[in-house]
N, C-alpha and C positions, 0 to 999 in steps of 0.2 A: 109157689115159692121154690120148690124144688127144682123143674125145671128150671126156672130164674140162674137157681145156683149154678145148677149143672152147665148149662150156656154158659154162664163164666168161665164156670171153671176150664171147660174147652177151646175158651178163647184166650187166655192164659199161656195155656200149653200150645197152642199152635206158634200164638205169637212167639214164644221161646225157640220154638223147631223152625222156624222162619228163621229168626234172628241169628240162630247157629250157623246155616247152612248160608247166609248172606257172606259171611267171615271166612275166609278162606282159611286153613291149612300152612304154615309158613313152609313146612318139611314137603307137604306135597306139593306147592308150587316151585317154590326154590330148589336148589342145589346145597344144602349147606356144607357138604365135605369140598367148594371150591370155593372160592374168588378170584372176582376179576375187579382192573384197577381202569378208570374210565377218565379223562379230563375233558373236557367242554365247556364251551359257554351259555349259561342259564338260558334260556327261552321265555321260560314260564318257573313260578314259584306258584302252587295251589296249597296254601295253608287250609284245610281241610280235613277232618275229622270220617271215618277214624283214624283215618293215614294218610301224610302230606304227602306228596309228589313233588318233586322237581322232574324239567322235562330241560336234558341236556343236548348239546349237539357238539358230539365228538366230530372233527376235521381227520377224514383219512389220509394216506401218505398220498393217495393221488388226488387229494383235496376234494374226494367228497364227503357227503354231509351225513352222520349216522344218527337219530332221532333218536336216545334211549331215555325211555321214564324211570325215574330213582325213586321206588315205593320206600318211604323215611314211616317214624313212627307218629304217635298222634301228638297233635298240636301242641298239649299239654307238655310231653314227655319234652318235646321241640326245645319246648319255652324255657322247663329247665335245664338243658343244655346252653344255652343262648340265642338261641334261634327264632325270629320272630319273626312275621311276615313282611319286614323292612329290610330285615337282616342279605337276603337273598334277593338281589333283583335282577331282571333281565342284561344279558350282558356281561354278565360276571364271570368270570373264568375259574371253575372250583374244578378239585380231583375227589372223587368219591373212589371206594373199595364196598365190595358186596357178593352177596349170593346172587349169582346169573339164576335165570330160569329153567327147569328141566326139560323145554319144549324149544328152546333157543330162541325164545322173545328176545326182545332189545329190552327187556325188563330186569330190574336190579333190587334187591334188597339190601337197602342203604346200611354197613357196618361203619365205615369212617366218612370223612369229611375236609377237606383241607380247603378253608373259607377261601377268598381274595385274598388276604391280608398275610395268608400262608401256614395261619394257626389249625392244627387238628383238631378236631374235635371224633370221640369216641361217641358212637350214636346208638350201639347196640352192643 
């Protein structure tokens, strides 16, 4: 019975040290002392748990095409903001603001939102 316990109780604790180390850091991936301000039209909406994605594609000045993912918060948080997985669809022309990446991905950590419609929305 002991052993029994003990087996548990180590699978417990791993599973917690797994699930930390799964979760990234906001401060170590991001940039927070910057933002940058991004417009594009939607590609992709991934309502997704634990953090939604949008996948933008900024038009450069010599018309090409910039691929950047907008790591937003979780679905829940989304939903009461208004954001629902109908809200965002492919095609839609939004302006997000956020924390760039410290390694210069095309990765962003979604603070604002400015829908189709032109309304802000505060995300963070």
């Amino acid at each position: 019975m002991y052993k029994l316990k003990l087996i548990f109780v180590i699978s417990l604790l791993l599973a917690g040290v797994m699930s930390a180390q799964a979760h990234h850091s906001f401060n170590a991936l991001f940039d927070v002392s910057q933002t940058i301000h991004v417009t594009g039209e939607i590609e992709q909406f991934r309502f997704i748990a634990p953090h939604s994605y949008i996948l933008l594609v900024e038009t450069g000045e010599d018309n090409s095409h910039i691929m950047w993912e907008v790591e937003t918060t979780t679905p829940g948080m989304l939903t009461r903001k208004g954001i629902t997985p109908q809200t965002l669809q492919a095609g839609h022309i939004i302006s997000v603001t956020g924390n760039p990446t410290r390694d210069g991905r095309k990765l962003i950590r979604l603070l604002t939102i400015t829908m189709p419609d032109g309304e802000e929305l505060q995300i963070q």
